[in-house]
N, C-alpha and C positions, 0 to 999 in steps of 0.2 A: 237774573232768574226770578220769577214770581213763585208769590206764595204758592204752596202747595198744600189741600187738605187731605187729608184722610179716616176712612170709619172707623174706629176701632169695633169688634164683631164681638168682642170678648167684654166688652162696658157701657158701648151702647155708644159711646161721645164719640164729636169729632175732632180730631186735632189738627191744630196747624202746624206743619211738619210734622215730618215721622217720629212721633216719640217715646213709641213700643214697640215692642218684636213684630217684626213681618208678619209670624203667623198670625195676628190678631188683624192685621190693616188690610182695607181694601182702597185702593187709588193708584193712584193720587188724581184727585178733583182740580177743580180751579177755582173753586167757590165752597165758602162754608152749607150755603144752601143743598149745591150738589152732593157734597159727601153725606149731607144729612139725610139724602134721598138713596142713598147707596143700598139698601136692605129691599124696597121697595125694586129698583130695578133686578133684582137680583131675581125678588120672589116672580117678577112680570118674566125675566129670562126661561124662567123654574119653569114656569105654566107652560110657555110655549114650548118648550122642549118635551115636555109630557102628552104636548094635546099634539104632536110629530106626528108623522105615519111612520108607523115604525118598519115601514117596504124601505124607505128611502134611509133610514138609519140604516140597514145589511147593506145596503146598496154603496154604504160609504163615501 
């Protein structure tokens, strides 16, 4: 199995393996790089789901 990162949301770092509560991580990455970008995809997820038409949000 290869390493595994993750962001911690609650400190800001990232760890290699899980090694805080769930509720703080997001991952698991494949790269220290990638978890470090973990916040950044989130907020780019955030925008797009707010700039939606929100016909096709009811539409389900």
């Amino acid at each position: 199995m290869s390493t595994q990162y993750w962001y911690n949301v609650r400190t800001g770092e990232v760890e290699q393996g899980a090694q805080s509560s769930w509720k703080h991580l997001l991952g698991p990455y494949n790269s220290h790089a990638e978890a470090a970008r973990a916040m950044e995809k989130v907020r780019a997820n955030n925008e797009r789901w707010d700039e939606s038409d929100p016909a096709e949000d009811a539409e389900g």
